[in-house]
C-alpha positions as CSV (number, residue, x, y, z in Angstrom):
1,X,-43.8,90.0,74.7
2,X,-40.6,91.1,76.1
3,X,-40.6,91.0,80.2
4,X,-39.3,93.9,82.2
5,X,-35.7,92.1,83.0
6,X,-35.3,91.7,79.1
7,X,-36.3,95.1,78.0
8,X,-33.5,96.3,81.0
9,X,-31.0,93.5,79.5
10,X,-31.2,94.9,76.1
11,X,-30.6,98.2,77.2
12,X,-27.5,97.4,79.0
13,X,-26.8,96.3,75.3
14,X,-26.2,100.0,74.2
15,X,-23.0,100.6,75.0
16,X,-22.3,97.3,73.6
17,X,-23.9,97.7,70.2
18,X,-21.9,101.7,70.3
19,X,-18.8,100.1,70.1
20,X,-18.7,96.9,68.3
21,X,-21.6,96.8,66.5
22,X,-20.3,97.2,63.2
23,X,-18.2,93.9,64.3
24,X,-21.1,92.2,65.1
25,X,-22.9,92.8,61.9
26,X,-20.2,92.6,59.6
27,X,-19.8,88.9,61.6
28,X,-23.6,88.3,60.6
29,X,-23.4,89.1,57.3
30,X,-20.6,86.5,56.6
31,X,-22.3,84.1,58.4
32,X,-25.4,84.7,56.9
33,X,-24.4,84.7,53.3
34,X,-22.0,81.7,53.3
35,X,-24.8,79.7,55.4
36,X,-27.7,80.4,53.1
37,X,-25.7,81.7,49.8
38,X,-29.2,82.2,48.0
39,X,-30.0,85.6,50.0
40,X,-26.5,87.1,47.9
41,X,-29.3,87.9,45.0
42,X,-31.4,89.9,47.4
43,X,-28.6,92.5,49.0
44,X,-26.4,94.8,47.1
45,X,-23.2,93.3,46.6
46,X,-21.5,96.7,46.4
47,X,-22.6,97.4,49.9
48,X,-21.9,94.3,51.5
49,X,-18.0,95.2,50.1
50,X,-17.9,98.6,51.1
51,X,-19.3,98.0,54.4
52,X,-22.9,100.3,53.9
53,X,-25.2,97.6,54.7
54,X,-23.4,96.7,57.7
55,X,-23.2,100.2,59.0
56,X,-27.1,100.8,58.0
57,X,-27.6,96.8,60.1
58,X,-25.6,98.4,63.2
59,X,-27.4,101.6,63.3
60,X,-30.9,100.1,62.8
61,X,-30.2,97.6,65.6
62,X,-29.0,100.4,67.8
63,X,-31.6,102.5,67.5
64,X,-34.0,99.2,68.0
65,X,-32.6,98.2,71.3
66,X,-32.0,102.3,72.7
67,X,-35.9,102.5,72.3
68,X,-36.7,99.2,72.9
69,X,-39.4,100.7,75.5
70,X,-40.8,103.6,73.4
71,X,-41.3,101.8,69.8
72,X,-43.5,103.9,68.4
73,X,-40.3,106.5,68.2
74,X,-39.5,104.1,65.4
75,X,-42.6,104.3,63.8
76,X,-41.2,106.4,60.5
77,X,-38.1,104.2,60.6
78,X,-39.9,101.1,60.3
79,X,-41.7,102.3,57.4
80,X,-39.0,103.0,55.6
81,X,-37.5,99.6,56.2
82,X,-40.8,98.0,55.2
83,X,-40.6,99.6,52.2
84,X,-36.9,99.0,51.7
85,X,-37.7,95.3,52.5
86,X,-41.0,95.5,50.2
87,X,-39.3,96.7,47.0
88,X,-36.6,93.3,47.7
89,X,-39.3,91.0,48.1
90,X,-38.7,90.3,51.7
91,X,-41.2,87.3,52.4
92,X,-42.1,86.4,56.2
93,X,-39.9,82.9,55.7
94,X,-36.9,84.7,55.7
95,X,-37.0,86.3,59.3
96,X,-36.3,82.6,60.8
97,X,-32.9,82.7,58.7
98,X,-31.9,85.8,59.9
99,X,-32.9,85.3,63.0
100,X,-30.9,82.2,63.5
101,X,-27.3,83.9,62.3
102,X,-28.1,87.4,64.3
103,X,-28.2,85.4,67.7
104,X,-25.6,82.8,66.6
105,X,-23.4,86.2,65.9
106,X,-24.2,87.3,68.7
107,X,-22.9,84.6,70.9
108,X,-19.4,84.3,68.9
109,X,-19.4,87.8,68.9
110,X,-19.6,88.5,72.6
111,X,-18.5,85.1,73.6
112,X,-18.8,85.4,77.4
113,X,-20.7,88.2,77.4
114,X,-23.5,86.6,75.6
115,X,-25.2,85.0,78.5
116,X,-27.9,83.1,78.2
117,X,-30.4,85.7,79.3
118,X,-29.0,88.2,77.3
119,X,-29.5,85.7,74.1
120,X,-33.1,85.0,75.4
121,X,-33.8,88.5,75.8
122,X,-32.3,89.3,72.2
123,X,-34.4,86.4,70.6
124,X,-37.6,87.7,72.2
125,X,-36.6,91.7,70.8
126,X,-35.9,89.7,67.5
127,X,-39.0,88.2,67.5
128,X,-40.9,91.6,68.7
129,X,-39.6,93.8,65.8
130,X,-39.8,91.1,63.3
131,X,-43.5,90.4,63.5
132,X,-43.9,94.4,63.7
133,X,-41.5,94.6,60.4
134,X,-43.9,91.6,58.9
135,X,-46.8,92.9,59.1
136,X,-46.0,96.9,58.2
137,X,-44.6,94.7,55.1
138,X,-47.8,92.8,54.4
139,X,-49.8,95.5,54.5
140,X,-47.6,97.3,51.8
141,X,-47.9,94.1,50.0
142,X,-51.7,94.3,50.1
143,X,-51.7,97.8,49.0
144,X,-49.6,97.3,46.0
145,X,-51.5,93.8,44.3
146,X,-54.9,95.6,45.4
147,X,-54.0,98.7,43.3
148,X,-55.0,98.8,39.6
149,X,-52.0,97.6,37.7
150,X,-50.4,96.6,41.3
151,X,-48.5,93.3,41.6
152,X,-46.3,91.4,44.5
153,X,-42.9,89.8,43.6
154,X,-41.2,90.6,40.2
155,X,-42.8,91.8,36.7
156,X,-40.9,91.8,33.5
157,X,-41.1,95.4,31.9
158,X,-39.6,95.9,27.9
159,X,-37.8,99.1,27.5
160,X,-40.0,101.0,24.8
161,X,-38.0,104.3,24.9
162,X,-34.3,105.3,25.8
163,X,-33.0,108.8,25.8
164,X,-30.3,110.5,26.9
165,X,-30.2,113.3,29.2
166,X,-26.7,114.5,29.4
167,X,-23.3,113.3,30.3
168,X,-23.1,109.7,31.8
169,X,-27.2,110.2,32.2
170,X,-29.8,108.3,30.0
171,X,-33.6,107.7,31.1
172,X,-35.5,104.3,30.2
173,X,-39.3,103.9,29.5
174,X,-40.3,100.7,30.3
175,X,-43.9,99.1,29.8
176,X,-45.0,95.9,31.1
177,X,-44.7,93.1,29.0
178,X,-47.8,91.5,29.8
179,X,-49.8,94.1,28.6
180,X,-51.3,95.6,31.9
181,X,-51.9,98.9,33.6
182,X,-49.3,100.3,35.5
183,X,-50.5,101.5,39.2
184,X,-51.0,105.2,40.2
185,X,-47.8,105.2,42.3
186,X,-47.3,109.1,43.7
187,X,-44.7,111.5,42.3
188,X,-41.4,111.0,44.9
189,X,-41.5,107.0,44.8
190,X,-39.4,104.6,43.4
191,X,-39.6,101.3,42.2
192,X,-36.7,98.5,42.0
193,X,-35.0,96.8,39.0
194,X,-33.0,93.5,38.8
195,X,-30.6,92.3,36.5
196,X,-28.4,89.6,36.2
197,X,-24.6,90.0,36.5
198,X,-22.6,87.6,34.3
199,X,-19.5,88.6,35.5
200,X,-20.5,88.2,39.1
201,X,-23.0,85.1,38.7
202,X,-25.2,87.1,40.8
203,X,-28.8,88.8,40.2
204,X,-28.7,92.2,41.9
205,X,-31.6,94.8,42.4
206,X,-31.3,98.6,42.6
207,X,-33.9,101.3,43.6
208,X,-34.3,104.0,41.2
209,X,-36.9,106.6,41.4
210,X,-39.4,106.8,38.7
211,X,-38.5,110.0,37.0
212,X,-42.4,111.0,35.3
213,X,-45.1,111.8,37.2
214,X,-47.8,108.8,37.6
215,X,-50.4,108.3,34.8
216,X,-48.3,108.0,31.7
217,X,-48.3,104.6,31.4
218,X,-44.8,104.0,31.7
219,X,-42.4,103.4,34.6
220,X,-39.3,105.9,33.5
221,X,-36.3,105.8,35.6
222,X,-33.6,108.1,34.8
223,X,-30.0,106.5,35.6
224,X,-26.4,108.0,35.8
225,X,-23.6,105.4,35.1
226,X,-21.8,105.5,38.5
227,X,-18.0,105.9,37.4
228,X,-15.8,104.6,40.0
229,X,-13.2,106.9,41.7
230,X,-10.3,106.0,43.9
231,X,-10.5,102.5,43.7
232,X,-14.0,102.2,43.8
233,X,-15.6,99.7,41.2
234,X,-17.8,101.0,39.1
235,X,-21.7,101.4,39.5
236,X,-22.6,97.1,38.4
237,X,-26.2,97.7,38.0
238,X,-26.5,101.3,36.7
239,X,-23.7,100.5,34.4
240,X,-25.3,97.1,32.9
241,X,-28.5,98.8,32.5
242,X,-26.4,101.7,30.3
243,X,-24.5,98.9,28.3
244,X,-26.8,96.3,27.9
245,X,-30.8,97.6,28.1
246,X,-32.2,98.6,24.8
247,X,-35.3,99.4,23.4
248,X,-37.0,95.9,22.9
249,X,-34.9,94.4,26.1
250,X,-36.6,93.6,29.4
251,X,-35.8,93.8,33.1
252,X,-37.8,93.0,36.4
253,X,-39.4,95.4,38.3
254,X,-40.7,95.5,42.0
255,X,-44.5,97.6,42.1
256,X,-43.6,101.5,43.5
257,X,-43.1,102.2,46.8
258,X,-41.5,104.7,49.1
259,X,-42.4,107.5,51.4
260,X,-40.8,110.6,49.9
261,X,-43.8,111.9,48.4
262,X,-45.3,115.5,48.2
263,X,-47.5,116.1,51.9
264,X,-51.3,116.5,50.3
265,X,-52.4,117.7,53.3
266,X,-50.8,120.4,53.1
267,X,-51.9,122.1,50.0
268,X,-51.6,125.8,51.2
269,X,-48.3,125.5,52.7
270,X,-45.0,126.5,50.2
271,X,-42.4,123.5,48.6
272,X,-38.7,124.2,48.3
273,X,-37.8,121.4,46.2
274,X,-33.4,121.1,46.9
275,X,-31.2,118.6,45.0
276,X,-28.0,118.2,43.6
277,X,-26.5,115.7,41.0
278,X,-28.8,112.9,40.0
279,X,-31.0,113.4,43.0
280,X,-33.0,115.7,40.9
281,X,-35.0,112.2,39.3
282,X,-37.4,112.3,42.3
283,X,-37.9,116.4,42.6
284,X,-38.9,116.3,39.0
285,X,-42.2,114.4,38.6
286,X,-43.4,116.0,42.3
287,X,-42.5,119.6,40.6
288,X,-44.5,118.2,37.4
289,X,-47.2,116.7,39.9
290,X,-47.6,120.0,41.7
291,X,-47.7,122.0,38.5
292,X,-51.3,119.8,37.5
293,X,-53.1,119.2,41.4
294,X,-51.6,122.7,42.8
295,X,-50.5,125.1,39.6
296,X,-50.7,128.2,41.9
297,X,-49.2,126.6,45.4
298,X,-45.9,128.7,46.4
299,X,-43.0,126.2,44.9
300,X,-38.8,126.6,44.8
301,X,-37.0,124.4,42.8
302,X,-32.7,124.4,44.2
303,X,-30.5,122.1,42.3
304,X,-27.0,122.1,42.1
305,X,-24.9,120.4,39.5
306,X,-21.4,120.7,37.5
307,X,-22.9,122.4,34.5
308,X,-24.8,122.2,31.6
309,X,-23.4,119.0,30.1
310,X,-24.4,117.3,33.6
311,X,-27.9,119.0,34.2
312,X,-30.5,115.9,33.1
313,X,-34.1,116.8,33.0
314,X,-33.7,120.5,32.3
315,X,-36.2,120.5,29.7
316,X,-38.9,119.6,31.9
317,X,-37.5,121.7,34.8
318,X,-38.0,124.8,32.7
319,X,-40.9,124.0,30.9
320,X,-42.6,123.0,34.3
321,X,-41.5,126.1,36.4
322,X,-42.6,128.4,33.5
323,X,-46.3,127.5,33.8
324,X,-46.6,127.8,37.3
325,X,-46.7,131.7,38.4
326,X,-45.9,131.2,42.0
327,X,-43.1,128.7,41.2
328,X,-39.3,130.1,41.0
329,X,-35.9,128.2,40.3
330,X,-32.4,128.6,41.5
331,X,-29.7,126.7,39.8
332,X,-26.0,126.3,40.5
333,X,-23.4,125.3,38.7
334,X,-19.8,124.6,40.1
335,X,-17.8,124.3,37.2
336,X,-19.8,126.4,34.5
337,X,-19.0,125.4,31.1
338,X,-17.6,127.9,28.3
339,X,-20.8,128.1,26.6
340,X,-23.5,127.8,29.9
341,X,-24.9,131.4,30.1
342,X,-25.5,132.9,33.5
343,X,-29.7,133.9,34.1
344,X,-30.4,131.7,30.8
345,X,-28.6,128.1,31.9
346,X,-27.7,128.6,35.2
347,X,-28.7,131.4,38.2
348,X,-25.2,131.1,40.2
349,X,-22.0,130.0,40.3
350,X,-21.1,127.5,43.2
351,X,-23.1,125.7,45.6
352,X,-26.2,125.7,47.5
353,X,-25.5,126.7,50.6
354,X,-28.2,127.9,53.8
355,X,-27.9,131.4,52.6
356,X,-28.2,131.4,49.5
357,X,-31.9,129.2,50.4
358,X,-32.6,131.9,52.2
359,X,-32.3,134.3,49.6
360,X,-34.1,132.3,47.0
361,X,-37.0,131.9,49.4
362,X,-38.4,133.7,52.0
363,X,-41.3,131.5,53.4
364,X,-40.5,130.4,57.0
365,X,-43.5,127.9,56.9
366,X,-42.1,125.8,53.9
367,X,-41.6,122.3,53.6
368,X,-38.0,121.3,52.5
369,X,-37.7,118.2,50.4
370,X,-33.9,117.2,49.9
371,X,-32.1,114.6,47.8
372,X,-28.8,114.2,46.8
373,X,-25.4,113.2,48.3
374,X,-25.5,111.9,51.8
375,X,-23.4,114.7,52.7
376,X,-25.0,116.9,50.9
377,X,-27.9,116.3,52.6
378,X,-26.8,116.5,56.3
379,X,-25.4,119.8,55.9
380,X,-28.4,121.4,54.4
381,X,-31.0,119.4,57.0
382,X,-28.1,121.0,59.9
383,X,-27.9,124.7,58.0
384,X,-31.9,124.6,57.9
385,X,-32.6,123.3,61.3
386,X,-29.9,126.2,62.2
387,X,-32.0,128.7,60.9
388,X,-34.7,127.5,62.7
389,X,-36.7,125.4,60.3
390,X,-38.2,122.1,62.1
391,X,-37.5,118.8,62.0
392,X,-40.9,117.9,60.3
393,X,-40.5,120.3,57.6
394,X,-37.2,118.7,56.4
395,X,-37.9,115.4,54.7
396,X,-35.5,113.8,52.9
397,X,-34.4,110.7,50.4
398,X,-30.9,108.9,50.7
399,X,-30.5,106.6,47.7
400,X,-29.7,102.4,48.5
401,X,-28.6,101.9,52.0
402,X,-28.7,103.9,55.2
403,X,-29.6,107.5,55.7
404,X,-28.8,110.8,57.0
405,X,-29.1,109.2,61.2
């Protein structure tokens, strides 16, 4: 329990943490990872080089220590994380190793400044949001091995099915190779692979979201091979899996999780459904989803994409929209394609934009569920809150690290 002097120490932090905390965790991280190499197979490589995962570390522990007197402002935050950590196998062992390197970064970090009430005060917060983050986690674990078909830790899965979608898109069907059930997981949630990376001598996992709606039998996930641009490598995992995973192959799978799920309780209440690019995987089985719990519940489907060539999933899309008589789709393509038809293939050319959601649908009591680019995303959670939509309606999904705060 923090004392009133420690809660007022860490808030003096703020300022602090504004301007150098990306120093301070990128400092961690090193030290971290060269002290206890064996935690390089639970991040993503890819982020640790490109600095996301520090970013995401700086921002979580700033919004941590500017609430560190009104937690439960964290509460959907800490979920999130919890699931994150969940889907990596985070055990409760592990908080002593990161504890140890945060406040040993924090005292070469600072150097003077790091007093030695400050590092009391930060190994008491530490201590406060890690048993918070341990057992929001252990009671994720409990749901997912009490679930028919759940399971904690890793499963191997064979891929029994692999087809492609479109350009640079293929989907994977995996069962499990023990000959189990697979859990209910809900329509939205994702579940993580691992592989192992010869060339980097380094077992990675990746989130994907399970692109069929529960009760198939199968975990699908439907993956793009990330290409990279501008000096960027490209995707490791996504591009092993479209290289090297074939029908009769088997990966590792964490058991579903996530939060970006359809809102039951509001059954009466109309879905706008926006994507673009290959965050379409999720809106997919929650359009399928609606279409067998909810057929007549008000739904728009938005997703914007290049063009035909790059529009995975369509079949479903169509075929799901077309049986549901309050459901309506707007599609946009940017760079239409010689042979896409306009009203047959696609319904505009460009992108989405506040407006044109607007014009596709009318209901000012919707919920909006986005997923796509990070920038993507923030302008159409601004252009909506603009237009006077609330911040609970908008709920969103930002594939691997960080998010739209």
């Amino acid at each position: 329990m923090l004392t009133p002097a420690q809660i007022e120490l860490i808030k003096a932090t703020v300022p602090v943490l504004q301007a150098h905390g990306v120093d301070l965790t990128k400092h961690f991280y090193k030290r971290m990872l060269t002290g206890n190499p064996e935690l390089r197979h639970v991040f993503n490589h890819a982020h640790q080089v490109h600095g996301a995962q520090q970013q995401a570390l700086a921002a979580a522990v700033l919004a941590y220590a500017a609430n560190i007197d009104h937690l439960e402002r964290l509460g959907g935050a800490v979920r999130q994380i919890a699931e994150r950590h969940c889907s990596l196998g985070i055990r409760p062992e592990q908080y002593a190793i990161v504890g140890r390197h945060l406040l040993a970064s924090i005292k070469e970090v600072l150097g003077e400044a790091a007093t030695p009430e400050l590092v009391d005060a930060w190994a008491a917060a530490y201590k406060q949001l890690a048993d918070i983050l341990i057992a929001a986690e252990q009671s994720i674990y409990n749901e997912q091995t009490t679930a028919e078909g759940g399971w904690s830790g890793w499963r191997p899965f064979v891929c029994v099915n692999r087809v492609k979608e479109c350009e640079n898109v293929d989907s994977f069907y995996f069962r499990p190779t023990d000959g189990g059930a697979v859990p209910a997981y809900k329509a939205g949630q994702y579940a993580t692979v691992r592989i192992h990376s010869k060339a980097l001598d380094l077992t990675q996992p990746r989130q994907y979201t399970l692109s069929c709606p529960p009760g198939e039998g199968v975990l699908r996930i439907t993956v793009k091979a990330i290409h990279g641009r501008a000096g960027a490598p490209d995707g490791l995992v996504s591009n092993h899996l479209h290289t090297h995973v074939h029908v009769g192959d088997v990966v590792e799978f964490s058991a579903p999780t996530g939060s970006f799920v359809i809102d039951e309780l509001k059954a009466e209440s109309p879905v706008v459904l926006i994507a673009a690019g290959i965050g379409i995987t999720p809106m997919v089985p929650m359009l399928e989803e609606l279409a067998v719990k909810n057929p007549l519940r008000r739904v728009h489907f938005l997703y914007s994409t290049q063009n035909l060539a790059h529009y995975p999933l369509k079949k479903e899309v169509d075929a799901t929209v077309k049986g549901m008589p309050n459901a309506a789709k707007g599609v946009f393509f940017t760079e239409p394609g010689e042979d896409d038809h306009l009203g047959e293939d696609y319904d505009a050319v460009g992108r989405i934009t506040v407006d044109r959601i607007r014009s596709f649908c009318q209901d000012p009591d919707a919920d909006f569920y986005l997923c796509g680019p990070i920038d993507f995303m923030k302008e159409i959670a601004a252009g909506l809150k603009q237009i006077g939509v609330i911040a609970p309606r908008i709920h969103t999904e930002a594939f691997g690290t960080g998010g739209l705060e």
